[in-house]
PLY file of the C-alpha trace (Angstrom):
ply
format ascii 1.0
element vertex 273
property float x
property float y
property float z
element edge 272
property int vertex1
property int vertex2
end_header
27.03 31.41 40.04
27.79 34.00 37.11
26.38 34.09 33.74
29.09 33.91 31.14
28.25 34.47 27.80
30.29 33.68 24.89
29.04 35.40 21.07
30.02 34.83 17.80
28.66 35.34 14.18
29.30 34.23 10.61
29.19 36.81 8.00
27.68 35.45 4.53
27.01 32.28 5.40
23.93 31.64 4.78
21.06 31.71 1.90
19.86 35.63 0.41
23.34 37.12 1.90
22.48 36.74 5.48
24.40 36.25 8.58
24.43 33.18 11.35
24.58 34.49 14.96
25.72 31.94 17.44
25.97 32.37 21.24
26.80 29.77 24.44
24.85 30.98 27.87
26.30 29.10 31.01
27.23 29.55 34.53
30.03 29.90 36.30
32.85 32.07 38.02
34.09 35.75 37.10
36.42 34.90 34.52
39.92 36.65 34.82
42.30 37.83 31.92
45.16 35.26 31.80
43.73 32.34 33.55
42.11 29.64 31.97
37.96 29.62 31.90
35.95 27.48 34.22
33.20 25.71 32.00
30.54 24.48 32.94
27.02 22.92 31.26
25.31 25.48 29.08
21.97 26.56 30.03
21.19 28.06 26.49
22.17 28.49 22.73
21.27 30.67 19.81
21.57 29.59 17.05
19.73 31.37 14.66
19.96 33.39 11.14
19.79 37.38 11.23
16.76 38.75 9.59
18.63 42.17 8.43
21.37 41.66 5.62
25.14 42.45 7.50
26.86 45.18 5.84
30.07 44.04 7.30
31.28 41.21 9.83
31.56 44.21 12.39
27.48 44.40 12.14
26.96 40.72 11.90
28.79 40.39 15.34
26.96 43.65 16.39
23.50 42.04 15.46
24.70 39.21 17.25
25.68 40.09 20.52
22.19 41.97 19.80
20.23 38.89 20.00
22.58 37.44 23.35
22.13 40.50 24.97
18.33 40.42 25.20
18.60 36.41 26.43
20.70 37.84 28.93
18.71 40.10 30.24
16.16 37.86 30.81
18.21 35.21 32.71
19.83 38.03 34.64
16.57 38.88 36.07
15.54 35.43 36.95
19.55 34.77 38.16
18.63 37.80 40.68
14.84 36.59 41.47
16.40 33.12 42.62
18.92 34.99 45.34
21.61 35.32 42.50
22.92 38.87 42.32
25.14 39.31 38.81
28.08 41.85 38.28
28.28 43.28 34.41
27.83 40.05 32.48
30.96 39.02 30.95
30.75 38.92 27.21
33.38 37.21 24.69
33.69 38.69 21.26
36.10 37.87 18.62
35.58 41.13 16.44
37.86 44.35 17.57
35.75 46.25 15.97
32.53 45.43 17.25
34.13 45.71 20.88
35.27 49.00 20.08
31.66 50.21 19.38
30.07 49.15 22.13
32.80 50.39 24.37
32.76 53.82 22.87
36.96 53.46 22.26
36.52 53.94 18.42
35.29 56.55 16.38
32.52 55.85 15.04
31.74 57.34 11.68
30.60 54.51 9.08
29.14 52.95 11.60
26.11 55.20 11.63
24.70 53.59 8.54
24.26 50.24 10.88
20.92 48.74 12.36
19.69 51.40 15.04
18.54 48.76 17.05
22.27 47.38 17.52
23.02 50.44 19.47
21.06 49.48 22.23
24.30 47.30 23.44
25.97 51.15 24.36
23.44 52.05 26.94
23.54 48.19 28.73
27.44 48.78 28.73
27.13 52.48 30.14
24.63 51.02 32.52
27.28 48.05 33.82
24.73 45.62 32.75
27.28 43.65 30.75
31.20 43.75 30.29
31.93 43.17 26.64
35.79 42.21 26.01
37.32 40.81 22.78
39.09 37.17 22.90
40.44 35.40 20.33
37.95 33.14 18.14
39.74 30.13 18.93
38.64 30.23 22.54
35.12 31.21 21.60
32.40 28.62 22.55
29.88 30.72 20.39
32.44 29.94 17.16
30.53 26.26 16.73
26.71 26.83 16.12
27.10 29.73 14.18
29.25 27.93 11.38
29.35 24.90 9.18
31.64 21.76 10.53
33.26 18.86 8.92
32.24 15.64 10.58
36.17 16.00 11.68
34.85 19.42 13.43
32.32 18.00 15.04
34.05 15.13 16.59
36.90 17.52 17.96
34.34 19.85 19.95
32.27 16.88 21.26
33.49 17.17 24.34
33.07 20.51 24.86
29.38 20.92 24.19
27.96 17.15 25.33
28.91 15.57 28.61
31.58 12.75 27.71
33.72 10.85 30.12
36.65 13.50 29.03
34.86 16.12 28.95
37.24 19.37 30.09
36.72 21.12 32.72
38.65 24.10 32.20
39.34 26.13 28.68
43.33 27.66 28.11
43.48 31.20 26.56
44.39 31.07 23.01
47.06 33.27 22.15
46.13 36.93 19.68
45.93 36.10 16.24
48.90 38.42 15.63
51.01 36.44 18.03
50.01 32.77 16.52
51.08 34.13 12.96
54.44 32.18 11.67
54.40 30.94 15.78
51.89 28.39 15.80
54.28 25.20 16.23
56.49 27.66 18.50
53.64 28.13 21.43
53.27 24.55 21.29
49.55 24.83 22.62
46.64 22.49 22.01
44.83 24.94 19.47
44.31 24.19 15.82
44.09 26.65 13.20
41.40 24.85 10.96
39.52 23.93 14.26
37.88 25.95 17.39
38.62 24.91 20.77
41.95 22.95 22.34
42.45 19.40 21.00
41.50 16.57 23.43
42.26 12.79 23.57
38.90 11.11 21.92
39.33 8.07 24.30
36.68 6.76 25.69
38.43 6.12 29.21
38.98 8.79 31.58
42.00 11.25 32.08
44.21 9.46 34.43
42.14 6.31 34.75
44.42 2.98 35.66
45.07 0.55 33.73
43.24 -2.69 33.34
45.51 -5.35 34.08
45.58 -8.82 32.89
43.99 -11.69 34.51
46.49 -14.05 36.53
46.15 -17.43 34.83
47.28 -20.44 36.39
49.36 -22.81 34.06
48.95 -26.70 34.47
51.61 -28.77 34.65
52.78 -30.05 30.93
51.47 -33.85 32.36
48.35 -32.45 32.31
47.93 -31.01 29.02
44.77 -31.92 27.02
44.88 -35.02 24.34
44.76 -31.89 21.24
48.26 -30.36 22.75
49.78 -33.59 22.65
53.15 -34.29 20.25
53.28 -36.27 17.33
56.41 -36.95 16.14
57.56 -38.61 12.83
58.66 -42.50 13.05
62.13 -42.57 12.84
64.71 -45.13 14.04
65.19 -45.48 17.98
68.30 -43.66 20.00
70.31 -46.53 20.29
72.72 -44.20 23.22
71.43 -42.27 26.14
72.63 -38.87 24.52
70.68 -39.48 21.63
67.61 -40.63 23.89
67.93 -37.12 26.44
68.24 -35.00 23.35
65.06 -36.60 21.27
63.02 -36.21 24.52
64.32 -32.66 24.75
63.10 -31.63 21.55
59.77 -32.93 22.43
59.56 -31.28 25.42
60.30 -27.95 23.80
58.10 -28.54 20.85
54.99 -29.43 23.25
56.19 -25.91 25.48
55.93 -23.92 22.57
52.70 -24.93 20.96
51.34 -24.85 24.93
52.47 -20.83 25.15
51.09 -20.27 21.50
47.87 -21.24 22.94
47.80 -19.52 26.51
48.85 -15.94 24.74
45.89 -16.84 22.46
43.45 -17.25 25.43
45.29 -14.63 27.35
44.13 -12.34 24.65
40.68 -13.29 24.21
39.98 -12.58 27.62
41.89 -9.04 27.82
39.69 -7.92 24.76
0 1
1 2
2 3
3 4
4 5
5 6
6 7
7 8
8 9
9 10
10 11
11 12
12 13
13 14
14 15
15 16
16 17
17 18
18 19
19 20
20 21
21 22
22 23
23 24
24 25
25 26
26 27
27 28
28 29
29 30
30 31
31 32
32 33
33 34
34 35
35 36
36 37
37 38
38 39
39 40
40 41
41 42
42 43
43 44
44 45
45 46
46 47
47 48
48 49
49 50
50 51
51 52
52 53
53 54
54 55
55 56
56 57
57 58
58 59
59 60
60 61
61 62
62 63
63 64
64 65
65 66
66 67
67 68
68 69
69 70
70 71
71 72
72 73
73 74
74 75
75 76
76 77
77 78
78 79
79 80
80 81
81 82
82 83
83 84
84 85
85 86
86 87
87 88
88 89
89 90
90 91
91 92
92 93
93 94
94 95
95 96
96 97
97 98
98 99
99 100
100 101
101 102
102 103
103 104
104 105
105 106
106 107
107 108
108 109
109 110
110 111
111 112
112 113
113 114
114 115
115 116
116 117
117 118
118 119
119 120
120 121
121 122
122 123
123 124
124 125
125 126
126 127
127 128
128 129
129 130
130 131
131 132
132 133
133 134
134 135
135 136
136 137
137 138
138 139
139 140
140 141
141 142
142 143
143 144
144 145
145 146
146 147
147 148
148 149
149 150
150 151
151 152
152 153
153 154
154 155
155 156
156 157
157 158
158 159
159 160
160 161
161 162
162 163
163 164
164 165
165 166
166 167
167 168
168 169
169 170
170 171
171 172
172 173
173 174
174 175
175 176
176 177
177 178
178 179
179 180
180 181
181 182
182 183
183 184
184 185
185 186
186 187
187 188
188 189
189 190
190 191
191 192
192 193
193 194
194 195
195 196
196 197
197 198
198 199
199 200
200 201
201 202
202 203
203 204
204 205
205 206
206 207
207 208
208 209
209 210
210 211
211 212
212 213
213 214
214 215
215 216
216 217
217 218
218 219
219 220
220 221
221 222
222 223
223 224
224 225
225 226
226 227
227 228
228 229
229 230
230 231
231 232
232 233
233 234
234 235
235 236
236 237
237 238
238 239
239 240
240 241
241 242
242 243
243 244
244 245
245 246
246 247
247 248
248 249
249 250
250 251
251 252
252 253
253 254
254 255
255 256
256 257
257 258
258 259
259 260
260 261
261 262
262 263
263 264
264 265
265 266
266 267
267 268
268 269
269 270
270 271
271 272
């Protein structure tokens, strides 16, 4: 049982020039570069507005993974109090940049002028308290409460975020942004460029669930047919010959079938739906 955490922000977004900071807390296996992610329930979300004004997206995602760090701290310690020992928590950001401060593999030079506080995330790393690694956004699960949807967005992540009968169980790496440009139809994957997170069927019956089939119905004979299903035919002058007699009494007979199969599809389908 290892706490996965998965942070995003949203430069700009929101009232006085401020920043949304989004995060998805849940538990699960070591995830491994590659191989798709094992999700599970989540047993916390921020979703909140940063109080400082972002200079740049790179310290929006900084004051973000700012404000999941400290959650995680605290349900590391009660992960460990509860017999749960935790390697570095794994961390998912979508900003290069960010990644690269916190992981000391940039020089950092503007980056001075950021929130001080920020730069507590460099001593947790140095520490092994948390592994921070860049994904792509589209494979983000902190992408959704930090930004605006369509009711079309919402819809598509449903799944993901409230248990439905098709709710996934595992998440497929998305592919670099530098490999999905001009490729996108080429990968042939289930992500969406206006939306976050693979596309799943919205049907309400589960993956590999087997089909209902139709109720046998037992046809009675045409003798028995009801006084409504009955054939009226014209008046017309009697078959005088016995060829003109079979064929009269065969177009009956195939008039009466007919309206009897109109009806028993009809019933057939009321009871299907």
């Amino acid at each position: 049982m290892i706490l996965n955490i998965h942070s995003d922000a949203s430069y700009l977004s929101a009232a006085r020039a401020r920043s949304r900071a989004g995060g998805y807390f849940f538990l699960g296996s070591l995830p491994v570069n590659g191989l798709p992610i094992k999700l599970n329930g989540n047993i916390h979300v921020t979703c909140t507005i940063l109080k400082l004004v972002a200079a740049s997206a790179a310290e929006a995602e900084l004051g973000a993974l700012f404000l999941n760090g400290k959650e995680a701290k605290v349900l590391r310690l009660t992960l460990d109090e509860l017999g749960h020992p935790q390697p570095p928590t794994p961390i998912h950001v979508d900003n290069t940049t960010a990644v690269g401060i916190v992981n000391s593999t940039i020089k950092r030079q503007r980056s001075r002028a950021m929130e001080m506080r920020y730069f507590w995330l460099l001593d947790q790393y140095a520490q092994k308290n948390f592994n921070i690694q860049y994904h792509p956004g589209l494979e983000n699960m902190g992408d959704y409460p930090s930004k605006r949807h369509t009711g079309a967005g919402h819809q598509h992540v449903r799944p993901y975020y409230l248990h439905t009968k098709n709710s996934p169980t595992l998440l497929p790496r998305a592919a670099k942004p530098s490999t999905r440009r001009g490729c996108a139809e080429i990968l042939g994957d289930n992500y969406h460029k206006s939306f976050p997170l693979p596309r799943i069927s919205q049907s309400r019956a589960p993956v590999n669930a087997p089909a209902m089939a139709a109720p046998a119905i037992s046809l009675p004979p045409l003798s028995q047919l009801p006084p409504f299903m009955s054939v009226r035919t014209r008046q017309s002058v009697e078959p005088t010959t016995n060829s003109e007699r079979t064929l009269r009494a065969a177009g009956a007979r195939l008039t009466q079938l007919t309206r009897y199969m109109r009806i028993t599809q009809q019933l057939t389908n009321i009871l299907t739906h």
